[in-house]
DSSP file (Angstrom, degrees, kcal/mol; ACC not computed):
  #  RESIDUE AA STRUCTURE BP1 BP2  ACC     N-H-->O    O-->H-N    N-H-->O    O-->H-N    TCO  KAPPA ALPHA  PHI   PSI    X-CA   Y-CA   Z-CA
    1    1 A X              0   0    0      0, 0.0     2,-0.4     0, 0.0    40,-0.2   0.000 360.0 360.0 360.0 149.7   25.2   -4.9  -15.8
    2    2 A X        -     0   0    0     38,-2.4     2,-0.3    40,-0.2    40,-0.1  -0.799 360.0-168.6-129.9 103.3   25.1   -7.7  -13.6
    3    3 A X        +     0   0    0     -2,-0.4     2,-0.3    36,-0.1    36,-0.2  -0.794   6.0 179.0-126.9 168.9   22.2   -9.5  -11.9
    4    4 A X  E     -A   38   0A   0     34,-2.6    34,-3.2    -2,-0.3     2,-0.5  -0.928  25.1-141.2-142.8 139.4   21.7  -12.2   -9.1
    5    5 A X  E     -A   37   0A   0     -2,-0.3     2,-0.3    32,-0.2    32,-0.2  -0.976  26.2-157.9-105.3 123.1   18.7  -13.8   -7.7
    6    6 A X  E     -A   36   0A   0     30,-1.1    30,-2.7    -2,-0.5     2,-0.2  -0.938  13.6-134.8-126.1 130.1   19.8  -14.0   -4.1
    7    7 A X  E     +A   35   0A   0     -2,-0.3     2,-0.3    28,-0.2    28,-0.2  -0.736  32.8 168.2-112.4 138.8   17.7  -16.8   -2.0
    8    8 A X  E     +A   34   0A   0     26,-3.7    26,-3.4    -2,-0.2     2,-0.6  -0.857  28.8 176.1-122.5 106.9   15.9  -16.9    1.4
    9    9 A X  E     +A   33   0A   0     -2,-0.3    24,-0.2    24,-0.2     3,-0.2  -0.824  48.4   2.5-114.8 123.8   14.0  -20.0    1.3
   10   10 A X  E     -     0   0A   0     22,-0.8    23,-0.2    -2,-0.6    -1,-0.1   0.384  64.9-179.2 117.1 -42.4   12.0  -21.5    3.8
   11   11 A X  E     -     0   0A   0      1,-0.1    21,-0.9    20,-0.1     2,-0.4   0.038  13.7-149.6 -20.7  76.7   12.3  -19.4    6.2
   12   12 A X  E     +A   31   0A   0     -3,-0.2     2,-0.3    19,-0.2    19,-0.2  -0.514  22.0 160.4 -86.4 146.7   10.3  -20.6    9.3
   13   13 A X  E     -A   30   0A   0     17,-1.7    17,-2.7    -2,-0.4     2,-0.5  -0.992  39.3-127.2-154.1 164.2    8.7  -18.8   11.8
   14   14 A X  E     +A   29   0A   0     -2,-0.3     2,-0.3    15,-0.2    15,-0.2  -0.830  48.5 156.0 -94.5 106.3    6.2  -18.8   14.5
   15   15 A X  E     -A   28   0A   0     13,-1.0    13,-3.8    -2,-0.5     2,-0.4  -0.773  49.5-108.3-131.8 166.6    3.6  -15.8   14.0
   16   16 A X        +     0   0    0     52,-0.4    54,-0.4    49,-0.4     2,-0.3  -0.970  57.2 156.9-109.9 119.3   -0.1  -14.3   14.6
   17   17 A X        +     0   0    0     -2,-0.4    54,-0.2    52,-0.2    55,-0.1  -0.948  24.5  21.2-138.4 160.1   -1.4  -14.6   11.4
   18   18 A X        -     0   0    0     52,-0.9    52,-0.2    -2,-0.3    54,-0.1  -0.207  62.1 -98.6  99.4 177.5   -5.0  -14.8   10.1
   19   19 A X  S    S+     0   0    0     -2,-0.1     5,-0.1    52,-0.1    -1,-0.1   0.729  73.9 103.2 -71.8 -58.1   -8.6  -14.1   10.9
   20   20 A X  S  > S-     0   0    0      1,-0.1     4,-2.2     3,-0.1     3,-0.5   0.009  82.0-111.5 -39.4 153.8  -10.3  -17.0   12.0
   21   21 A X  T  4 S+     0   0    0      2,-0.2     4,-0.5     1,-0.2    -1,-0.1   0.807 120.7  47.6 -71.0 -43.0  -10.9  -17.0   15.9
   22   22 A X  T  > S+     0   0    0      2,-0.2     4,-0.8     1,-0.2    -1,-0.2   0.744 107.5  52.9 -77.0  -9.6   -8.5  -19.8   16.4
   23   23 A X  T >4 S+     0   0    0     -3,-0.5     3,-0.9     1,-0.2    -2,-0.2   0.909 115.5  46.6 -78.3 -33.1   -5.6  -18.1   14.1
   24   24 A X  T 3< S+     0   0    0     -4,-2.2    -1,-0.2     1,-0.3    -2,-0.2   0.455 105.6  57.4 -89.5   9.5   -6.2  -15.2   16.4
   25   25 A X  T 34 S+     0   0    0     -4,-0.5    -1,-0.3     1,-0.4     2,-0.2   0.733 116.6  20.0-116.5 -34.2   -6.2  -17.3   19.8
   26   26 A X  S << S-     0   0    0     -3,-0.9    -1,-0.4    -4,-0.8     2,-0.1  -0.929  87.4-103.8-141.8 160.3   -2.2  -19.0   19.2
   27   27 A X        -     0   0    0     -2,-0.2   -11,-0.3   -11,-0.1     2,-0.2  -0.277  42.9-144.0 -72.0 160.0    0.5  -17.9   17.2
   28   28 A X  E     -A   15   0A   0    -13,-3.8   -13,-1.0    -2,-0.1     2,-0.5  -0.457  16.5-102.7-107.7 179.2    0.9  -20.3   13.7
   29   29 A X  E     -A   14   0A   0    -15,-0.2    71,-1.5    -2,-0.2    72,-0.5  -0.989  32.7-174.6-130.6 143.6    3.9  -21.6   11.6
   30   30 A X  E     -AB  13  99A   0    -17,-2.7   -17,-1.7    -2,-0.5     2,-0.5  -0.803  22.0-157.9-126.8 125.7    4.6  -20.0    8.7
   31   31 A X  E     -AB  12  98A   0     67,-4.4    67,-2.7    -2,-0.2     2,-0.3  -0.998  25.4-168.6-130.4 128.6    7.6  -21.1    6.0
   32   32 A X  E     -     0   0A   0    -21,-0.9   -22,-0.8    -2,-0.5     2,-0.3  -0.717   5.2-162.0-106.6 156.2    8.4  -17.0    3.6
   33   33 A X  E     -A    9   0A   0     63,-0.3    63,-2.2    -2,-0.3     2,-0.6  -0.952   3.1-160.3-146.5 108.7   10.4  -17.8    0.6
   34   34 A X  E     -AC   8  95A   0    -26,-3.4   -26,-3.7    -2,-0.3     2,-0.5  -0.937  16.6-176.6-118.8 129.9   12.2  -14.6   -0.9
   35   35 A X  E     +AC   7  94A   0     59,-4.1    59,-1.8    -2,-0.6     2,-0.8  -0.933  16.3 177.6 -90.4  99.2   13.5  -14.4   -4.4
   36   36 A X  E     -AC   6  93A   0    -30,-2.7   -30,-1.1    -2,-0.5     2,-0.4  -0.799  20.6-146.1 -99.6 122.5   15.4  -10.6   -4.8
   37   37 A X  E     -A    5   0A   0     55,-2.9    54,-0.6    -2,-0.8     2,-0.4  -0.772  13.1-161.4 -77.3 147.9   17.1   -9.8   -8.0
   38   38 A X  E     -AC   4  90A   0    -34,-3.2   -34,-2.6    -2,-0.4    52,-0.2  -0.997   2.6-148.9-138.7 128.0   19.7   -8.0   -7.1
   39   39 A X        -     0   0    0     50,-2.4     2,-0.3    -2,-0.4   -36,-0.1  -0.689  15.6-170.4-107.7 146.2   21.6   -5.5  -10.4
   40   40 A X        -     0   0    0     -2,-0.2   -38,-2.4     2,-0.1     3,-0.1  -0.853  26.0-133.7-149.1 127.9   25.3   -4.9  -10.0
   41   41 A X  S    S+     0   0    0     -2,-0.3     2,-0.2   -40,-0.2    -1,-0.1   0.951  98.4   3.7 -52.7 -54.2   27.4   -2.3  -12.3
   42   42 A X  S    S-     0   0    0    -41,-0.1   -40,-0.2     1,-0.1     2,-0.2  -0.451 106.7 -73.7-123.0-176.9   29.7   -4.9  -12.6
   43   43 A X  S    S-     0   0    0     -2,-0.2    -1,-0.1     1,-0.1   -40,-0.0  -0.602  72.7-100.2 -49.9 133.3   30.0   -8.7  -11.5
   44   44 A X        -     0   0    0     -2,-0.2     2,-0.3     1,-0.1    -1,-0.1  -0.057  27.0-114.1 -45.0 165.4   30.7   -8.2   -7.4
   45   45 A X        -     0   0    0      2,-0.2     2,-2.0    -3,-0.1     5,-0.2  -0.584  43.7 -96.7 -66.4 153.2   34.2   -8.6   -6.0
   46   46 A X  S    S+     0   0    0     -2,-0.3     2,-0.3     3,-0.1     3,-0.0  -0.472  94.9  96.2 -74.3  72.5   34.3  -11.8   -3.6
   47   47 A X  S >  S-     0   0    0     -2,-2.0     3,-3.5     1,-0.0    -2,-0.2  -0.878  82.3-121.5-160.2 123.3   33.7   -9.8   -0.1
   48   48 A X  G >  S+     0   0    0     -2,-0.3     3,-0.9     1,-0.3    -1,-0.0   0.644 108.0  72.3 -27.7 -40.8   30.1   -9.5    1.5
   49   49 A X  G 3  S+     0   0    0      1,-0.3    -1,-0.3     3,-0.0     4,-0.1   0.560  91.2  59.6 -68.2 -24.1   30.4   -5.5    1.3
   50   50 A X  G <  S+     0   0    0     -3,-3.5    -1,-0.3    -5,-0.2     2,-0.3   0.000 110.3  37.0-117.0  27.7   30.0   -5.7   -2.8
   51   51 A X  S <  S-     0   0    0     -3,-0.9     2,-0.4    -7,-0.1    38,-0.0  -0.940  96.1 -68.5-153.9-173.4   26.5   -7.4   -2.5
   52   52 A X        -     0   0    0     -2,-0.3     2,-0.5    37,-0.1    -2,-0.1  -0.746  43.7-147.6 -94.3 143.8   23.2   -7.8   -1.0
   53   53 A X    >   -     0   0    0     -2,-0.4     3,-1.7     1,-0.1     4,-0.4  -0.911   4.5-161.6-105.7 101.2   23.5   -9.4    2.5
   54   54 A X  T 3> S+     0   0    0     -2,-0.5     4,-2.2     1,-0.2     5,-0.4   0.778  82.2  83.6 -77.3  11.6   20.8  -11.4    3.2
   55   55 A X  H 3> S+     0   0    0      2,-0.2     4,-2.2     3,-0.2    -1,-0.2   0.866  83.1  66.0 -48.2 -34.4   21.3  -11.4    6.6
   56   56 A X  H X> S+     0   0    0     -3,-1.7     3,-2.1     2,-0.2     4,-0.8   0.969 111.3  42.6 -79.4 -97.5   19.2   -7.6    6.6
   57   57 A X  H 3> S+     0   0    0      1,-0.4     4,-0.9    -4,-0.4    -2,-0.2   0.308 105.2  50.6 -77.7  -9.4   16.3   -9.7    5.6
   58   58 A X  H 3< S+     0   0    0     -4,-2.2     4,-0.5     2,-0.2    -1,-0.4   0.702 122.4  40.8 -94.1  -8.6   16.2  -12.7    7.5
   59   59 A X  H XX S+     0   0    0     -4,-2.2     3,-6.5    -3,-2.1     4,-0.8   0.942 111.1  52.8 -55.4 -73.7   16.6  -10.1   10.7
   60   60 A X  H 3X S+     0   0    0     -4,-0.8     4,-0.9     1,-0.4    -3,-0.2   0.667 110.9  49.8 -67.8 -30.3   14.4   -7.7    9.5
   61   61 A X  H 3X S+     0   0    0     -4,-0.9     4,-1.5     2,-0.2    -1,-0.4   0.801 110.5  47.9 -59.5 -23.0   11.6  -10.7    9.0
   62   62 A X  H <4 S+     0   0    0     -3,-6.5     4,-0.4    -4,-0.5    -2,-0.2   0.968 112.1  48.4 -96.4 -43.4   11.8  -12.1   12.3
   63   63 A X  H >< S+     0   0    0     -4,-0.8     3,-0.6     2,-0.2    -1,-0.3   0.717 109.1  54.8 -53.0 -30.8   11.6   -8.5   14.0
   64   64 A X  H >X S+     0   0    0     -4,-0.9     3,-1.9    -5,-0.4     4,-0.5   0.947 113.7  45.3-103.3 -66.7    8.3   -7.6   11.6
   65   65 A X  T 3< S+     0   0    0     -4,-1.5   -49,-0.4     1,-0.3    -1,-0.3   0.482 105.3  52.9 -70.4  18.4    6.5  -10.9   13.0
   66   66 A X  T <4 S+     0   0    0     -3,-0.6    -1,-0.3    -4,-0.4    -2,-0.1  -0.285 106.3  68.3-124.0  35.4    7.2  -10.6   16.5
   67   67 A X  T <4 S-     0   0    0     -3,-1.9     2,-0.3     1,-0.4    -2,-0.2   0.688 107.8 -12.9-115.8 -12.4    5.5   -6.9   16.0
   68   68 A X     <  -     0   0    0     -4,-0.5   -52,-0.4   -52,-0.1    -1,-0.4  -0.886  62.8-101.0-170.7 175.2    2.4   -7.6   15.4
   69   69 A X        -     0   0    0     -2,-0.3     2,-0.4    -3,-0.1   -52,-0.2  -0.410  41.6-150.9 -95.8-168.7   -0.4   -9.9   14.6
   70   70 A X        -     0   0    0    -54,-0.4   -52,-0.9   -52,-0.2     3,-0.1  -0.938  11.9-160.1-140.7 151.4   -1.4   -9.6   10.6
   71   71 A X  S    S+     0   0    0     -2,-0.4     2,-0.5     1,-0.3    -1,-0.1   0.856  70.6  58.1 -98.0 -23.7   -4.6  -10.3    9.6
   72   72 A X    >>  -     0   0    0      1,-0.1     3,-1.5   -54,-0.1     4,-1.4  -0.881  59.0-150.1-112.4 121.1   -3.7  -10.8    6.1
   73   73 A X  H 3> S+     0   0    0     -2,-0.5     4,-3.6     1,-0.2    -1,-0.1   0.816 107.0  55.0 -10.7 -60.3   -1.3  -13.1    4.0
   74   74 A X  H 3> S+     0   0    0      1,-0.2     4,-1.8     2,-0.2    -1,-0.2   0.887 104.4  56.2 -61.0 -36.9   -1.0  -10.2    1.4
   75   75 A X  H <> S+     0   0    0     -3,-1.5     4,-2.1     2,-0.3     5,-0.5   0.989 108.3  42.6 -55.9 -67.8    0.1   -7.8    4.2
   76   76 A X  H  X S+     0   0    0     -4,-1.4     4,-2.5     1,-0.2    -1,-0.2   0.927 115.2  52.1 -47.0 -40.2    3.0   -9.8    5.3
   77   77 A X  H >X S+     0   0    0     -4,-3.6     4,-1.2    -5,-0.3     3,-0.7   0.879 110.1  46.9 -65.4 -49.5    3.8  -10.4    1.6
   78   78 A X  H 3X S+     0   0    0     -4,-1.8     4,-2.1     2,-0.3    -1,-0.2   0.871 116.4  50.7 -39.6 -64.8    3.8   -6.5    0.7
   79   79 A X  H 3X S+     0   0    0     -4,-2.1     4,-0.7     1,-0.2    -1,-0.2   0.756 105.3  50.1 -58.0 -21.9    5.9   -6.0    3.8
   80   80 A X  H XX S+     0   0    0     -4,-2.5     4,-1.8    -3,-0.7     3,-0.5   0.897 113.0  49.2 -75.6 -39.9    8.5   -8.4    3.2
   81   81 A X  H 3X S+     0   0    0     -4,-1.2     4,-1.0     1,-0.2    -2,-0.2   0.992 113.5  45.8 -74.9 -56.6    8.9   -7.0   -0.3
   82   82 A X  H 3< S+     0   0    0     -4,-2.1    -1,-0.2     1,-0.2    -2,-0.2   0.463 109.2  47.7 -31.5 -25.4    9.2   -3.8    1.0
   83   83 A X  H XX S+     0   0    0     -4,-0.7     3,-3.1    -3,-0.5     4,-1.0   0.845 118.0  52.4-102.9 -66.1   11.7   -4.4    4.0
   84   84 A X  H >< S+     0   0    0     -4,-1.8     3,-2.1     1,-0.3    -2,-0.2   0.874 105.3  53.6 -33.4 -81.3   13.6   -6.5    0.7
   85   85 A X  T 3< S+     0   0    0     -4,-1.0    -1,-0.3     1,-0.3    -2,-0.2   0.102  83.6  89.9 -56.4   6.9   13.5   -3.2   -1.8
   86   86 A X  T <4 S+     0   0    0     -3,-3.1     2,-0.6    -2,-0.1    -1,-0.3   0.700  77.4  71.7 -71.8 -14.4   15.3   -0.7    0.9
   87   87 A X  S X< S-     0   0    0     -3,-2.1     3,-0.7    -4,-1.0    -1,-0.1  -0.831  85.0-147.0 -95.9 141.6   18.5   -1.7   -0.6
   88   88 A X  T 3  S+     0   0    0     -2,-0.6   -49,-0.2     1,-0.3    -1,-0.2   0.816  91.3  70.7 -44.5 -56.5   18.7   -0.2   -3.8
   89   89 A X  T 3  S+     0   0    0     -3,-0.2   -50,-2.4   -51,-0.1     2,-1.0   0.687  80.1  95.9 -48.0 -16.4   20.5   -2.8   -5.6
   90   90 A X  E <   +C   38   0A   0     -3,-0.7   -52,-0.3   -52,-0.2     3,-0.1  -0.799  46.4 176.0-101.9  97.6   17.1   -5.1   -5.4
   91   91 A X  E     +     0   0A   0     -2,-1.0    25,-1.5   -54,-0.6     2,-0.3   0.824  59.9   5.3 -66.1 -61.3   15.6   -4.6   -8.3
   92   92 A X  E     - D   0 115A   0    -55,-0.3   -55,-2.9    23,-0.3     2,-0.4  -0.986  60.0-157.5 -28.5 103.0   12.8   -7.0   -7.9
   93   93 A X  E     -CD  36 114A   0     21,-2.7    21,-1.4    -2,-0.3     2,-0.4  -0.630   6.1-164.6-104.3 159.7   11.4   -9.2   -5.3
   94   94 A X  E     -CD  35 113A   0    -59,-1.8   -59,-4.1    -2,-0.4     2,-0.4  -0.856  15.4-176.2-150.5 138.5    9.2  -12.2   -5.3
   95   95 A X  E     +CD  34 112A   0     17,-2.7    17,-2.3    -2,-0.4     2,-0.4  -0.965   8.3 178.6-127.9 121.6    7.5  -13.3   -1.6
   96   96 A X        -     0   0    0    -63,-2.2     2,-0.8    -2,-0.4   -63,-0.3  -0.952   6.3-170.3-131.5 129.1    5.5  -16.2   -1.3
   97   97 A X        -     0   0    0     13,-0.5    13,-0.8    -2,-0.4     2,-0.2  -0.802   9.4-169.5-108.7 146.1    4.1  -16.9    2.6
   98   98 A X  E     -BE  31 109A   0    -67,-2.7   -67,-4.4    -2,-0.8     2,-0.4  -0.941  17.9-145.1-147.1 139.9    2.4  -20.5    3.1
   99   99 A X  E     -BE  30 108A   0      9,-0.5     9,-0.8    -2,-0.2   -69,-0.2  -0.750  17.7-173.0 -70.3 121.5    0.5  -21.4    6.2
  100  100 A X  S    S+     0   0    0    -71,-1.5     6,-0.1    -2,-0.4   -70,-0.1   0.709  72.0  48.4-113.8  -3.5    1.3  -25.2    6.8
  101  101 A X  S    S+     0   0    0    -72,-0.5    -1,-0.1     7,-0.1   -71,-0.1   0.805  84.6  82.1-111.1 -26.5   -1.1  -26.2    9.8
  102  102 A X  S    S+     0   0    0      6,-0.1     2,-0.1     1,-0.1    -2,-0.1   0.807  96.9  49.0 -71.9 -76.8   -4.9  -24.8    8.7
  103  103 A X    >   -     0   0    0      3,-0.2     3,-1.2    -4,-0.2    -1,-0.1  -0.377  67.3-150.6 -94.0 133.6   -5.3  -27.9    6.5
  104  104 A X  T 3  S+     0   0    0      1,-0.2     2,-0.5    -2,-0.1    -1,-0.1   0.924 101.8  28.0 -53.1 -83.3   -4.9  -31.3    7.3
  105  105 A X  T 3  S+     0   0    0      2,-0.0     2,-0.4    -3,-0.0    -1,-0.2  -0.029 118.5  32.9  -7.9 -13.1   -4.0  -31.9    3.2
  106  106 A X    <   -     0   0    0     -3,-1.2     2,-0.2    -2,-0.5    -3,-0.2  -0.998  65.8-123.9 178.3 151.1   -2.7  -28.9    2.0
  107  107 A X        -     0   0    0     -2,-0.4     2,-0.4    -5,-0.1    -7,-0.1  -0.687  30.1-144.1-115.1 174.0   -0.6  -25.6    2.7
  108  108 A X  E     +E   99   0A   0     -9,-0.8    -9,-0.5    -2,-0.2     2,-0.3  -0.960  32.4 145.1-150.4 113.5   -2.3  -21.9    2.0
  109  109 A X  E     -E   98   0A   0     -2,-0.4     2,-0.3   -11,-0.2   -11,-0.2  -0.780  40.5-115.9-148.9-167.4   -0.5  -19.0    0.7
  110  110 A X        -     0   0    0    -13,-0.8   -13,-0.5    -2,-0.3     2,-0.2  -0.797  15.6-167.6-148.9 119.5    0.5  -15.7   -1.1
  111  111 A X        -     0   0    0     -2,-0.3     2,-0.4   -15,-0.1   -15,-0.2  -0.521  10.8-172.8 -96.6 145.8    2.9  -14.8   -3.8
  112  112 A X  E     -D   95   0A   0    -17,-2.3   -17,-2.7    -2,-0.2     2,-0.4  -0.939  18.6-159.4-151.9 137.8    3.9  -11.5   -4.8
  113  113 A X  E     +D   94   0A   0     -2,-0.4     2,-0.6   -19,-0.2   -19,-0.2  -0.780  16.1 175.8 -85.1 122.4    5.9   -9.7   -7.4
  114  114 A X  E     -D   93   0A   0    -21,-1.4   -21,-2.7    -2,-0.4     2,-0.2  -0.894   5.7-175.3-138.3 139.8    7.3   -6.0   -6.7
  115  115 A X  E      D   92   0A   0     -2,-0.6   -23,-0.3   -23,-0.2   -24,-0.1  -0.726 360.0 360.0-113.7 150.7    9.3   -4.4   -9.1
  116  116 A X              0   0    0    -25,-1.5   -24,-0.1    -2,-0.2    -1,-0.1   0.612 360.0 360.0 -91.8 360.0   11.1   -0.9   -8.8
């Protein structure tokens, strides 16, 4: 068996995220960070076809925030791991969202583990 932690880190985007009257009034920026382990029968061959592509997840995140507003941090993170865990091969995720503008001082966020 063979595993890889395969990175999307960083990941900014422009969303409707929150409660507050003012989250709900303009869209925010938002930096996701995804960890996936990703299990392998064997060590991969060197061709894109014989791993996880994260390419599938940094679309499929920028399509999930330009669908909706969320009212919660935990949501997005629960949907990003999900969206992660349809390929099989991703054993594990971990999703951490941080809000960077609410505080002058300080970022605001939520991590999550989801295991198959």
């Amino acid at each position: 068996m063979a595993e890889y932690t395969i990175l999307l880190d960083g990941l900014e985007v422009v969303m409707g995220l929150g409660i507050h009257p003012e989250e709900r009034a303009a869209p925010q920026r938002v930096t996701l960070h995804v960890a996936m382990t990703c299990r392998y029968d064997t060590p991969p061959e060197d061709r894109i076809g014989a791993v996880v592509d994260y390419d599938f997840l940094r679309t499929g995140i920028h399509k999930l925030v330009e669908s909706r507003h969320f009212e919660l941090q935990e949501t997005l993170c629960e949907q990003v791991a999900a969206l992660a865990l349809e390929d099989a091969r991703v054993v594990r995720v971990t999703v951490r969202s941080m809000k960077l503008d609410i505080y002058p001082d300080a970022r605001i966020g939520c991590e999550i583990v989801r295991e198959r």
